[in-house]
C-alpha positions as CSV (number, residue, x, y, z in Angstrom):
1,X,25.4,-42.1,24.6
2,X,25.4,-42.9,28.2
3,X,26.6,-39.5,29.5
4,X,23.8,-38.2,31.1
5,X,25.6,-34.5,30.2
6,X,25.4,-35.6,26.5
7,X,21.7,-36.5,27.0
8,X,20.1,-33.9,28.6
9,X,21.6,-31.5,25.8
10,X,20.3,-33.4,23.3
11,X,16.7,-33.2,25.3
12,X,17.2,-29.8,25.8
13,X,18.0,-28.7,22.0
14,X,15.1,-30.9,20.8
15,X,12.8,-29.5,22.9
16,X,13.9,-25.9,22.0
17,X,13.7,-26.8,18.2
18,X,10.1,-28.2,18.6
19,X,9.3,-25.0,20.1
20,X,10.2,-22.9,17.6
21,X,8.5,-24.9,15.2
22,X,5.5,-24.7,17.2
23,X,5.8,-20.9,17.6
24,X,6.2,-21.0,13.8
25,X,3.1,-23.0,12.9
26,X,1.2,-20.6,15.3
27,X,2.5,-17.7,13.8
28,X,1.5,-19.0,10.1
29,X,-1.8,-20.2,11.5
30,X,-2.2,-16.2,12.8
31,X,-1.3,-15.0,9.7
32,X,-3.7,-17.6,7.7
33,X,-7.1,-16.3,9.7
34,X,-6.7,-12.6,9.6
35,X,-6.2,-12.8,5.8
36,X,-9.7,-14.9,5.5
37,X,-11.0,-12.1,7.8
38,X,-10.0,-9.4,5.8
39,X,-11.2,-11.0,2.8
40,X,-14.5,-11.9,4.3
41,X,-15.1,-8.4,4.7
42,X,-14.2,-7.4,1.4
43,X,-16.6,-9.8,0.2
44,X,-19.1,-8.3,2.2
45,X,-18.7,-4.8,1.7
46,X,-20.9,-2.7,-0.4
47,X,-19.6,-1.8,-3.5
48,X,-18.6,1.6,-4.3
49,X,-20.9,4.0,-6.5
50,X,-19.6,5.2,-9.8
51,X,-19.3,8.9,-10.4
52,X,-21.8,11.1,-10.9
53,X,-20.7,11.9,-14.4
54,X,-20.4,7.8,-14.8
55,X,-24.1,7.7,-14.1
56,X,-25.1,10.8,-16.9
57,X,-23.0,9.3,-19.4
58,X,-24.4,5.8,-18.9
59,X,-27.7,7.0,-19.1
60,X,-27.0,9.4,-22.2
61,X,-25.4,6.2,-23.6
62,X,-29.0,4.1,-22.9
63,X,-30.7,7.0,-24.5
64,X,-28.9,7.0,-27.6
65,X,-29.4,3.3,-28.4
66,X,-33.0,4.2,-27.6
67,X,-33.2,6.2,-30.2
68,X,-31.2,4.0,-33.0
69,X,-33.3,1.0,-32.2
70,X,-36.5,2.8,-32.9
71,X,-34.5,4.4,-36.2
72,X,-33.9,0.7,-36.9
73,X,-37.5,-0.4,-36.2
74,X,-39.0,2.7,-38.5
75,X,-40.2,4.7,-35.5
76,X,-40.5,8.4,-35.8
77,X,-39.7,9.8,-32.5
């Protein structure tokens, strides 16, 4: 272990392999805040309206138990 040869490799490969570990951990790191971006901006976007035949059915729906609830309660409509 006295070769100055033999120890300047071994500096030189540790250093290399603590780099790419580094370049790893900064890649991950990368990787870890543009998926909380993109899911902060799902969170934060509107939702999509439903259909316009979505909507009439839904309200035809309402309408209906309208109707059988005031059937229920005696109600002539």
């Amino acid at each position: 272990m006295s070769d100055p040869q033999i120890t300047l490799t071994l500096a030189v490969a540790s250093l290399a392999g603590l780099a790419m570990l580094v370049f790893a951990a900064l890649n991950g790191w990368r990787g870890w805040l543009q998926l909380k971006s993109q899911e902060l901006r799902l969170a934060s976007a509107p939702a999509p309206a439903p259909p316009a035949g979505a909507r009439i059915e839904i309200a035809d729906l309402k309408e209906r138990i309208r109707k059988l609830e005031a059937i229920a309660a005696g109600v002539d409509l």
